[in-house]
C-alpha positions in Angstrom: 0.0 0.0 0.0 1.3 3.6 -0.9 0.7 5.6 1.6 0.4 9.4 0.2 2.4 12.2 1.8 0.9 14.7 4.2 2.3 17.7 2.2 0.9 16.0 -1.1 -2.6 16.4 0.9 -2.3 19.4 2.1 -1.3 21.2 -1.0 -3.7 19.4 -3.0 -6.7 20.2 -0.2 -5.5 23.9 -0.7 -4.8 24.3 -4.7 -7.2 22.2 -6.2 -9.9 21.6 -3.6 -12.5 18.5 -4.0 -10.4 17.5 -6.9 -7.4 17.5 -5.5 -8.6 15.5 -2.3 -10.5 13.0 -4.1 -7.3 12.4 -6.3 -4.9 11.5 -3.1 -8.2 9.3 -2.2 -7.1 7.6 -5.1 -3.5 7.4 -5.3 -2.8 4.4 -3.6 -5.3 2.6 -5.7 -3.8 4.5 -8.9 -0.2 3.4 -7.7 -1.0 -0.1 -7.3 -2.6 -0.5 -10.7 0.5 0.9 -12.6 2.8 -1.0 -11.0 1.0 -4.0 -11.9 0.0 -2.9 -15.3 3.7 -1.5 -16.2 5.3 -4.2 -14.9 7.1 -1.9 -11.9 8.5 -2.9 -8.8 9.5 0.0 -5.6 12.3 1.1 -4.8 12.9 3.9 -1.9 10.9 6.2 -0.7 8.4 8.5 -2.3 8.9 11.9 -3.6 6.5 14.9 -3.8 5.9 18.7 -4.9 2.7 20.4 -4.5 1.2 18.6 -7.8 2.5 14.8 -8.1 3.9 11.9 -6.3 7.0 10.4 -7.7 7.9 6.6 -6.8 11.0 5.6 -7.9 10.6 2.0 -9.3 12.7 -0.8 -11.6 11.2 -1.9 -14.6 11.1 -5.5 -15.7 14.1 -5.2 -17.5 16.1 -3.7 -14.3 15.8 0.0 -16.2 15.6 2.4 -13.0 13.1 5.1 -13.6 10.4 6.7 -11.7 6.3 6.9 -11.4 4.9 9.9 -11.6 1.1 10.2 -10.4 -0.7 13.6 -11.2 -4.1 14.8 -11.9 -4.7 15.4 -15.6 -5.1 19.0 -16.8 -4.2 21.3 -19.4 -0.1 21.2 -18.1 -0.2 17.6 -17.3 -1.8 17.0 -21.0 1.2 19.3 -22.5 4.2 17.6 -20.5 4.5 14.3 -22.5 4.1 16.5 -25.5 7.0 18.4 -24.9 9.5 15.3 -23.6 8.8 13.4 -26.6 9.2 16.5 -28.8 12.8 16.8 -27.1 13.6 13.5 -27.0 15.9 13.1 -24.0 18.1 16.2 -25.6 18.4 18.0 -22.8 15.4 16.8 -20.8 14.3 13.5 -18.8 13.3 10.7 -20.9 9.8 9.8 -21.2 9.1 6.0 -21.0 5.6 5.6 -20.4 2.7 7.5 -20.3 -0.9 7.0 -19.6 -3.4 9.9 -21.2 -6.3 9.2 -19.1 -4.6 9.7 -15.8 -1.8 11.9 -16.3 0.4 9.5 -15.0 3.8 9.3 -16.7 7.0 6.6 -16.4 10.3 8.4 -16.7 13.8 8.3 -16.6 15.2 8.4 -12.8 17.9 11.2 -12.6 19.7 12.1 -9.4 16.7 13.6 -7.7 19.2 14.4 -4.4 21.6 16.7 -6.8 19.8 19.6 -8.3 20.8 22.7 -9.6 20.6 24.0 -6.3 23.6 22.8 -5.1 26.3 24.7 -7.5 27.4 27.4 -5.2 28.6 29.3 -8.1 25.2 31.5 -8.7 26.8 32.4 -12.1 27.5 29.0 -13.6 24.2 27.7 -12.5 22.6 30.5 -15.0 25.4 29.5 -17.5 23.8 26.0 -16.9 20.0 27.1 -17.5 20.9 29.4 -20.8 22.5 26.0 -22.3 19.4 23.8 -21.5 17.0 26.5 -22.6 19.5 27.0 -26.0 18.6 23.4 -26.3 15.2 22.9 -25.3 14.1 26.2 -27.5 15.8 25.4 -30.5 12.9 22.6 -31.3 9.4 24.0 -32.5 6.8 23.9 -30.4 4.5 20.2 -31.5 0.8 21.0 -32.0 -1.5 20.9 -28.8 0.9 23.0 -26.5 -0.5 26.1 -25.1 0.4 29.6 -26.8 2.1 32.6 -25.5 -0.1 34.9 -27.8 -3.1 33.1 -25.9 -1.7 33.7 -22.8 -0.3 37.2 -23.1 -3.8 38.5 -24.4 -5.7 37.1 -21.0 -3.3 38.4 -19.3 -3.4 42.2 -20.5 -7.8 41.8 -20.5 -7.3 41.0 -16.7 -4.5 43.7 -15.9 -7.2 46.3 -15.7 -9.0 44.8 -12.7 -5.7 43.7 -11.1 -4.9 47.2 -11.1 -7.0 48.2 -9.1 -6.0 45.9 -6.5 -3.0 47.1 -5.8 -2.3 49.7 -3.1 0.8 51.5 -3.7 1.3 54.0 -6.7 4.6 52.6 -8.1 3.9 49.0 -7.6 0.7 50.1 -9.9 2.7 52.2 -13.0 5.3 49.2 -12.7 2.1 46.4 -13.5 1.0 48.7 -16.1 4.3 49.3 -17.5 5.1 45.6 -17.7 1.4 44.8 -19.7 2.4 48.2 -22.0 5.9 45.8 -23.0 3.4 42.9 -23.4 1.3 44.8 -25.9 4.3 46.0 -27.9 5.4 41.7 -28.2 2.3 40.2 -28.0 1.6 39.8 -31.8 4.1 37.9 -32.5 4.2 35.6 -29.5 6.9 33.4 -31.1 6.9 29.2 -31.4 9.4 27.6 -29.9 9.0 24.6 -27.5 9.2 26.4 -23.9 9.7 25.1 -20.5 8.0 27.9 -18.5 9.6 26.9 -15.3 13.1 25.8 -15.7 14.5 27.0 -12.2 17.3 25.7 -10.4 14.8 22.3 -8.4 13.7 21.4 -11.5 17.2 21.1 -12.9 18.5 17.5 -11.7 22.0 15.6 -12.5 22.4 12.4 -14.6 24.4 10.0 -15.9 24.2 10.3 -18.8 24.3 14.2 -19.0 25.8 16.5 -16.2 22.2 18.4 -16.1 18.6 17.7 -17.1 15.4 19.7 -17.3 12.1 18.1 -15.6 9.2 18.9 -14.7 8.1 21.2 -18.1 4.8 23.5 -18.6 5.1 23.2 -22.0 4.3 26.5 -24.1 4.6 28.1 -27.8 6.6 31.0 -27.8 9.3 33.3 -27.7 12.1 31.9 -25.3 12.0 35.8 -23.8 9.2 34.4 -21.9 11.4 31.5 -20.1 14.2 33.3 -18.7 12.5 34.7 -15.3 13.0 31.6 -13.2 16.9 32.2 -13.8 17.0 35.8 -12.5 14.0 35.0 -9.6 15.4 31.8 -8.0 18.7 32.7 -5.7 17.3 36.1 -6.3 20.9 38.6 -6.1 19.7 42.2 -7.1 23.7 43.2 -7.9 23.4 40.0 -10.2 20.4 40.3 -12.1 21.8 42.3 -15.2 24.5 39.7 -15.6 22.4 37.2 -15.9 20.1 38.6 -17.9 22.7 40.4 -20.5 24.3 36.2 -20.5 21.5 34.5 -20.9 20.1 36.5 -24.5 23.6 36.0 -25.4 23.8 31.9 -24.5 20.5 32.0 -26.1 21.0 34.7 -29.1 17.9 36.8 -28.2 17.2 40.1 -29.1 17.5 42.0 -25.4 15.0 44.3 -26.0 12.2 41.3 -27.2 13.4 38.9 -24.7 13.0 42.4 -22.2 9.4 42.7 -22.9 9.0 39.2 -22.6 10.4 39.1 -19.2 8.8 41.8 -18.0 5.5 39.6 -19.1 6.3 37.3 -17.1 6.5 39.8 -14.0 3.2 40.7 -15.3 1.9 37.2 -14.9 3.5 37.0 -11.0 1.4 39.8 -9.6 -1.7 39.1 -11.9 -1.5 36.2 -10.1 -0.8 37.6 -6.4 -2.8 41.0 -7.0 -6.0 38.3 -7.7 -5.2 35.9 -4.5 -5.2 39.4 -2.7 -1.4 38.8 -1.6 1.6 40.8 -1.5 3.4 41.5 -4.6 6.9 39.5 -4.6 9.7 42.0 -3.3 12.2 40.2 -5.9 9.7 40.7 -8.6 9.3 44.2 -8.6 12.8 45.1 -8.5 14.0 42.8 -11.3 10.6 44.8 -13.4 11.9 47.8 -12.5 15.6 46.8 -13.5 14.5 45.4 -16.7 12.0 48.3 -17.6 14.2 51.4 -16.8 17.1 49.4 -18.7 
């Protein structure tokens, strides 16, 4: 019998609600089945974020790999897109994966050595602008999400965000960063994205020093992917040196990849100003970095 995390509950219980509680009613069962249906058999103990529950197992022909249980939705749907799109060039290999149920069998990685551990902030970066060189140089494969699609909820539902935030410069900052959206927006680019490629979801291998997990696949301009790099071990003395050697790793245009950056600011307090939260200290002062150049 699995038995399901309490953090795994709890998060689920808070982010998705009934959903997410009736999913970890179901896990064990869920667990159980793919290990029997996929041939699988434990070995260690459990993983978790807020969304899935990773089980490490050995397949019947003593391949390692792991079992990842999630509920299905529109990022769940888009992952095995984008790791068979990639094709274990720069990202874990996809093994198995099960439509219905969002569950997915992939290649185990060194889930104890992420990204995290380099000390040296600057050649972690230097190690996300390679992967995303990588993992944006292949087209986005149909049925991932758009930017454009994206980019135009988000400016409809700047307005009312707007107006739920207190402070004067915090406000012309929001607006400024959906003004940069609407100068990009039309041509929201269509390269295979990541969307969250920060430093946890960067894990050692064998096979390669560093891989990517853990995607949100989108369409778009790779502008859009570089915020997790200048958020995540947040350094405000380093954030224009990882910005000006990232567009250069990636060969972006840093005005373009600018605006896109600043969207995805934008989408960070959207997000907060709607949950009623504080807008994120880091945040604001890389927007403001970016926007007044």
């Amino acid at each position: 019998m699995i038995e399901v995390p309490e953090g795994l509950a709890a998060a689920q219980a808070k982010y998705n609600g009934a959903a997410g509680r009736a999913f970890v009613e179901r896990l064990p069962a869920l667990a159980a089945g793919f290990l029997e249906r996929w041939g699988l058999r434990l070995d260690g103990p459990s993983t978790h974020g807020w969304a899935a529950l990773v089980l490490p197992v050995v397949c019947r022909d003593g391949t390692e790999a792991v079992l990842k249980l999630q509920i299905p939705d529109e990022e769940t749907a888009g992952e095995p897109l984008a790791l068979r799109a990639w094709d274990a060039d720069g990202a874990v290999r996809l093994l198995g994966h099960d439509a219905a149920t969002g569950t997915m069998l992939l290649e185990r990685l060194d889930a104890g050595r992420t990204l995290g551990h380099v000390e040296d902030s600057r050649e972690a970066v230097l190690v996300i602008a390679r992967l995303l060189a990588r993992l944006t140089a292949t087209p986005a494969p149909p049925g991932v999400r758009g930017l454009g699609d994206i980019a135009r909820a988000m400016l409809e539902r700047t307005p009312a965000a707007l107006r739920r935030i207190p402070d004067p410069a915090d406000r012309r900052l929001v607006a400024d960063c959906a003004a940069a959206v609407r100068e990009v927006a039309d041509e929201p680019g269509d390269r295979l994205l990541h969307w969250d490629l920060h430093y946890g979801n960067v894990l050692a291998a064998d096979r390669a020093p560093w891989l990517a997990i853990d995607p949100k696949p989108l369409a778009g301009d790779p502008g859009f992917d570089l915020l997790p790099a200048l958020d995540n071990r947040y350094d405000p003395a380093e954030t224009r040196w990882r910005f000006d050697a990232m567009t250069d790793v990636l060969g972006l245009d840093p005005q373009r990849a600018g605006a896109w950056s600043l969207g995805r600011v934008l989408q960070n307090c959207l997000w907060h100003a709607e949950a009623g939260d504080p807008l994120g200290t880091a945040q604001l002062e890389i927007g403001r970095l970016l926007r007044d150049g």
